[in-house]
C-alpha positions as CSV (number, residue, x, y, z in Angstrom):
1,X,0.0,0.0,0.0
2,X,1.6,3.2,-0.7
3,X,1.1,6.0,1.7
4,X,3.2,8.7,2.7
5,X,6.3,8.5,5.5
6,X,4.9,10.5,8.8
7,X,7.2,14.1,9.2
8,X,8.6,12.7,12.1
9,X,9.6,9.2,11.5
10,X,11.1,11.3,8.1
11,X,13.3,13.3,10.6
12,X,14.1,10.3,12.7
13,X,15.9,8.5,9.0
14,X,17.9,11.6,8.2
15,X,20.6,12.0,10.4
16,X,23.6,13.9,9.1
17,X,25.6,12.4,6.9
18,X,28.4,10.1,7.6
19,X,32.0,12.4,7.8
20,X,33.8,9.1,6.1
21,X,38.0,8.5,6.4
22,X,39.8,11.4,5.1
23,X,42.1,10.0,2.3
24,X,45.4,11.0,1.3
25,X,45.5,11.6,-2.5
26,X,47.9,10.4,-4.7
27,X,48.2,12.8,-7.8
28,X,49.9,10.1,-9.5
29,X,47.3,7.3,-9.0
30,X,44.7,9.6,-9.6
31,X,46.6,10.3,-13.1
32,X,46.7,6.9,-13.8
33,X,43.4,6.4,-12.7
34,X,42.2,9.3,-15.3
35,X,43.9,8.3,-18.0
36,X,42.6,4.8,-17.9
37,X,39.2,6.0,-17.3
38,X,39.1,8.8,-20.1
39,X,39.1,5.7,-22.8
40,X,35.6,4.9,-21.5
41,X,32.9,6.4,-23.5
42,X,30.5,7.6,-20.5
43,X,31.3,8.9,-17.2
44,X,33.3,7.2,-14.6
45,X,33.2,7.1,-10.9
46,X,36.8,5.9,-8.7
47,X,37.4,5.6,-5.2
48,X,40.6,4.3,-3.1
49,X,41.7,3.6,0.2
50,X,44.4,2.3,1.6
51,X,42.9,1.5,5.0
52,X,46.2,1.4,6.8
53,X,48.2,4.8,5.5
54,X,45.0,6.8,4.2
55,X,46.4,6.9,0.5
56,X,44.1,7.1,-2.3
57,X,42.3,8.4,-5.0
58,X,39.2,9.9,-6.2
59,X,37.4,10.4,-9.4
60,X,33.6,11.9,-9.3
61,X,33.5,10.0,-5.9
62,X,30.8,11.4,-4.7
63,X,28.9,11.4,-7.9
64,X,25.5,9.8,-8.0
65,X,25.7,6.5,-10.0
66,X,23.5,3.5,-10.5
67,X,24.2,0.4,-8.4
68,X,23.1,-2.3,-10.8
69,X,23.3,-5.4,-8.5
70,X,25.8,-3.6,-5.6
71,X,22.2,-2.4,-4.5
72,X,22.2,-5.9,-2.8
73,X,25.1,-4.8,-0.4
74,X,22.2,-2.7,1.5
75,X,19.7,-5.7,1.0
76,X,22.3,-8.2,2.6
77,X,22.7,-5.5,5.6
78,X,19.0,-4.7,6.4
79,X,18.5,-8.5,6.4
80,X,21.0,-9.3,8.6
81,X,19.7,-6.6,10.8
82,X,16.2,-8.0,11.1
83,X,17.9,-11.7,11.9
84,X,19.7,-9.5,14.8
85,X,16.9,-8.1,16.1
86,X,14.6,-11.2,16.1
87,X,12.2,-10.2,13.1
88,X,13.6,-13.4,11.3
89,X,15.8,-16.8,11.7
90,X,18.9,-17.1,9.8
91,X,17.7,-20.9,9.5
92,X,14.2,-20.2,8.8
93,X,12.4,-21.9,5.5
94,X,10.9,-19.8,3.3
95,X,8.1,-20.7,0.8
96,X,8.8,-19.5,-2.9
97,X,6.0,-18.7,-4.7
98,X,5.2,-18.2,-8.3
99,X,4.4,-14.2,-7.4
100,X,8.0,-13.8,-6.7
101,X,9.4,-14.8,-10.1
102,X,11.7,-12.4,-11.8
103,X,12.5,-13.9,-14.9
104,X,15.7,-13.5,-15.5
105,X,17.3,-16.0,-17.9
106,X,20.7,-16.9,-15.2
107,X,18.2,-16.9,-11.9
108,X,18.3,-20.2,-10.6
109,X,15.2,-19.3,-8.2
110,X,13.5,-18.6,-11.3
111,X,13.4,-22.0,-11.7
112,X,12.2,-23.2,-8.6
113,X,8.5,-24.9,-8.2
114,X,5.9,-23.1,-6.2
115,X,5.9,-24.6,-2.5
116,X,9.4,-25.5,-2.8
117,X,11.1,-24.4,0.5
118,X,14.6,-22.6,0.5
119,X,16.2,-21.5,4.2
120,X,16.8,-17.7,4.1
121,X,20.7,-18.2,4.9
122,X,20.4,-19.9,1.2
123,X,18.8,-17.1,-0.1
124,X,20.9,-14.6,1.0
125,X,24.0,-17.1,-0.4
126,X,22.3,-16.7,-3.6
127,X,21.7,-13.1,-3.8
128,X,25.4,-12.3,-3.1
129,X,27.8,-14.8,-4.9
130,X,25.6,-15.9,-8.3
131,X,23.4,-12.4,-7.9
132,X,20.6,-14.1,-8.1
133,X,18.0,-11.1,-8.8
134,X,14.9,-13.4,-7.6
135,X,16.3,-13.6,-4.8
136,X,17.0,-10.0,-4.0
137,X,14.0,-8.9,-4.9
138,X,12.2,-11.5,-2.1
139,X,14.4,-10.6,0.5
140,X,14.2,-6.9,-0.6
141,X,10.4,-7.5,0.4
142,X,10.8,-9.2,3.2
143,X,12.4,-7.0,4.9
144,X,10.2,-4.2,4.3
145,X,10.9,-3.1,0.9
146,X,13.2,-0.5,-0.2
147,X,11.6,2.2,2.8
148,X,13.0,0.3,5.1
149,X,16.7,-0.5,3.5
150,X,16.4,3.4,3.2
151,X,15.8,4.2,6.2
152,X,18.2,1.7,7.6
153,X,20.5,3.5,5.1
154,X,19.7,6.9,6.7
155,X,20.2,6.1,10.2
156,X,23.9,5.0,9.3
157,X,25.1,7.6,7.8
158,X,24.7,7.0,3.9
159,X,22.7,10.1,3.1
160,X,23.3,8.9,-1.3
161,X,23.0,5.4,-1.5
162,X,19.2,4.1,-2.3
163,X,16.9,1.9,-3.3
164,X,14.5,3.2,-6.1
165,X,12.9,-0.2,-7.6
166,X,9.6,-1.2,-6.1
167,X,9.9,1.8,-3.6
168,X,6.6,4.4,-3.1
169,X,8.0,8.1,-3.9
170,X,10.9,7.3,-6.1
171,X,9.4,6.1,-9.4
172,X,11.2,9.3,-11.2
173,X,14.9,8.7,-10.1
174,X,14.4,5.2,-10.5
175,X,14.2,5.8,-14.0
176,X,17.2,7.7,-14.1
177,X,19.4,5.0,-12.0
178,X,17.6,2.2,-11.7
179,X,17.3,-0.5,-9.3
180,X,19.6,1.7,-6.7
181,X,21.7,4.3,-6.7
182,X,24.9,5.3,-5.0
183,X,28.5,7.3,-4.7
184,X,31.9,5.3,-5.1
185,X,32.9,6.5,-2.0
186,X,29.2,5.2,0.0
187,X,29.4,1.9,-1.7
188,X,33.2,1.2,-0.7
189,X,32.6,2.4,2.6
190,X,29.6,0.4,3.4
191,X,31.9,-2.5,2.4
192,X,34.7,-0.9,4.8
193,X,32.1,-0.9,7.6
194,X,30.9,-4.6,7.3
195,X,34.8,-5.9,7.2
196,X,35.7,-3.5,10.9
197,X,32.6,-5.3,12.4
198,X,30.8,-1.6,12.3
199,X,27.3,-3.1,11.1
200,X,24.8,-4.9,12.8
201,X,26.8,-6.5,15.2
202,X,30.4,-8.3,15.2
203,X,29.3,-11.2,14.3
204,X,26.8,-10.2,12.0
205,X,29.3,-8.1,9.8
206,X,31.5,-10.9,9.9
207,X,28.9,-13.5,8.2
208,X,28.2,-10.9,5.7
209,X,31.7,-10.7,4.8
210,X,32.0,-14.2,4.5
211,X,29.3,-13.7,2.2
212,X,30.7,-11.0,0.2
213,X,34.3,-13.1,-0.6
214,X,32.1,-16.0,-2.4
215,X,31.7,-14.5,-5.4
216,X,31.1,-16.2,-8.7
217,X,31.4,-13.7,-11.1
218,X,35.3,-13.4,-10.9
219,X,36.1,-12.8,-14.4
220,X,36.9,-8.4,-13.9
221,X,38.4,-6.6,-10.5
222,X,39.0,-10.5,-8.7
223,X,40.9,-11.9,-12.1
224,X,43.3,-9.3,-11.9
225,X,44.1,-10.2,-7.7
226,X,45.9,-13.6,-7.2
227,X,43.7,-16.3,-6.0
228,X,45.2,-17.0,-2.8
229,X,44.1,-13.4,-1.5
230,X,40.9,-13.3,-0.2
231,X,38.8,-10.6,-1.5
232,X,34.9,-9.1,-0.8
233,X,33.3,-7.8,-3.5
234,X,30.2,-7.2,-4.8
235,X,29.4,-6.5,-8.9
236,X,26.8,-4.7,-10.4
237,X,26.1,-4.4,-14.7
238,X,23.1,-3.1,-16.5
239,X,23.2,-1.8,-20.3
240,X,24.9,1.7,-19.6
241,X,26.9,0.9,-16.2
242,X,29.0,-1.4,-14.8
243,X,30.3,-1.5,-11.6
244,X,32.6,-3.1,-9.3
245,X,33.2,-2.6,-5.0
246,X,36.2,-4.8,-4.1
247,X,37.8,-4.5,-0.8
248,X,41.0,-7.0,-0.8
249,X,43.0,-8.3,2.4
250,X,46.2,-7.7,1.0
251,X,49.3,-9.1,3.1
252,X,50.5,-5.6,3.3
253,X,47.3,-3.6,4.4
254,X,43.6,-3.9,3.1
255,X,42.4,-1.4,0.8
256,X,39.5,-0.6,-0.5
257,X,38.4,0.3,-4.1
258,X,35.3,1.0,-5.8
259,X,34.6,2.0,-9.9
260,X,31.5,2.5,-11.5
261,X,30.6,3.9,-14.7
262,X,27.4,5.5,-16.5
263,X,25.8,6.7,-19.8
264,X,28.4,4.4,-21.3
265,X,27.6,4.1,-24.9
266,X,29.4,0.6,-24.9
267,X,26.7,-1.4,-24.1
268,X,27.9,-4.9,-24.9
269,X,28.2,-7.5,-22.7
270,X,30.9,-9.3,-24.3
271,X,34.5,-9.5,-22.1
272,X,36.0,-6.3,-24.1
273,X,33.2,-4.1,-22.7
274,X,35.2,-0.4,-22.5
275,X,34.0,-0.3,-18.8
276,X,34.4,-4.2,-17.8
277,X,37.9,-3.7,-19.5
278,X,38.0,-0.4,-16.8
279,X,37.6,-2.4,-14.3
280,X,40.3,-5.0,-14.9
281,X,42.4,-2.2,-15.5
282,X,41.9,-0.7,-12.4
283,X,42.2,-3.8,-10.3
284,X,45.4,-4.7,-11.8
285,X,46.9,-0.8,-11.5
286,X,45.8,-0.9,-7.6
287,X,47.7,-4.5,-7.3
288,X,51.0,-3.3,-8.8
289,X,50.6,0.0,-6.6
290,X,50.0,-1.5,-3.0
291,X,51.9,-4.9,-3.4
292,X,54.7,-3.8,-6.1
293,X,56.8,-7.1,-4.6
294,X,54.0,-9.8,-5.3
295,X,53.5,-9.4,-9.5
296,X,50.9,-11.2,-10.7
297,X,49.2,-12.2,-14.4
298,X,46.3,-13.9,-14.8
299,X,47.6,-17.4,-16.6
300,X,47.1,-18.2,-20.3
301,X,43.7,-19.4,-20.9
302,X,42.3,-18.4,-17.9
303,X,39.7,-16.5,-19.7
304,X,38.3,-20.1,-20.8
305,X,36.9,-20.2,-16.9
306,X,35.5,-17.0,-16.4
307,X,31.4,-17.6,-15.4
């Protein structure tokens, strides 16, 4: 039912907005950082942290962009929030029904019968690593729909990021961005907060995190980091954007690193995508800059087993 948000409880989801880390930026990177963005056709969004020393980088980073499927990053946290507070089971079975369908060709709950029973840590699992859309879009319900990831959004300090799909009051920007909508800086920084423990609770944050270094769809930022490194990301792609929020536990200090792109006129979704091939770019320049000792090169044919 749509109805309008009482002024006060308004108020009460607007708190100021988060004053994030300061970071240090490197004119070099960020020259680096341009030049490989300026051969994308659309604009492009960068952030970088270094969490340890501060160093970094910023193009547009606090830019409005679409999310694409990073939207899911506030999905996963509002979730985990009503497990915390009691509103749902982590173990709990959930009922799929044929009202939920999506139909989206690679959605394996899609293809599920009606009455078939899936536990919500499953569908959580599926909405992060495969980015299973059916699956968002339930959990983005049950949890209150996108008024309440907003305002859980609001009360922590992301005063950008949003959900617009399926969401009273935001029909028009939803047509501008999409599904969600964010800053390179708020989406790397919501990661940030779930990998210090900031979100939920300890625990919580850390089974999100878990969550968020399972990721099937390795084949841009991850295939540029060696394998042995555990990284959390989350990726997002619709015709004019793709985007990417990686945040890598590197053996010589985490950092943090987010890139997003819109009004691309590239629009393919074939691996030489200008802003996919961004991306990879990116991922590898950051590698080389924050672990110059420890080269690495994806290996010859790898490109055969990327999902």
């Amino acid at each position: 039912m749509r109805r309008a948000l009482p002024l006060l409880a308004l108020l009460v989801a607007a708190p100021l907005t988060a004053q994030w880390p300061a970071v240090t930026r490197d004119s070099t990177l960020e020259r680096q950082l341009a030049a490989l963005a300026a051969e994308v056709d659309g604009v492009v969004g960068i952030y970088v942290r270094h969490l340890p020393s501060g160093r970094g980088a910023e193009l547009r980073a606090d830019e409005l962009f679409p999310t694409a499927s990073m939207i899911k990053v506030p999905i996963l946290l509002t979730t985990f929030q009503r497990v915390h507070d009691g509103d749902l089971a982590f173990d709990q079975k959930l009922t799929w029904a044929d009202s939920l369908r999506y139909n989206g060709e690679d959605d394996l709950f899609d293809k599920l019968q009606a009455g078939a029973t899936v536990p919500l840590n499953q569908v959580t699992l599926w909405m992060i690593t495969t980015s299973d859309n059916a699956a968002s879009l339930w959990l983005q319900a049950l949890v209150g729909g996108g008024e309440a990831i907003n305002t859980w959004l609001a009360e922590h300090g992301f005063s950008q990021t949003r959900v617009n799909s399926r969401t009273p009051g935001r029909r028009d920007i939803w047509r501008i961005y999409g599904w969600g909508q964010t800053t390179p800086r708020e989406i790397a920084e919501m990661v940030v907060g779930i990998r210090e423990g900031r979100f939920v609770s300890p625990a919580a944050s850390e089974a999100m995190y878990r969550h968020l270094t399972r990721i099937h769809w390795n084949g841009e930022a991850l295939s540029r980091i060696p394998p042995t490194v555990q990284v959390a990301s989350k990726q997002g792609a619709v015709d004019r954007s793709r985007s990417e929020v990686v945040l890598v536990n590197a053996p010589h200090g985490d950092y943090v690193f987010s890139v997003i792109t819109r009004e691309a006129t590239d629009t393919s979704y074939a691996a030489d995508n200008q802003s996919w091939r961004l991306i990879r770019a990116v991922s590898a320049l950051l590698w080389r800059t924050f672990e110059p000792d420890l080269p690495y090169r994806p290996p010859t044919g790898a490109e055969a087993f990327v999902p």
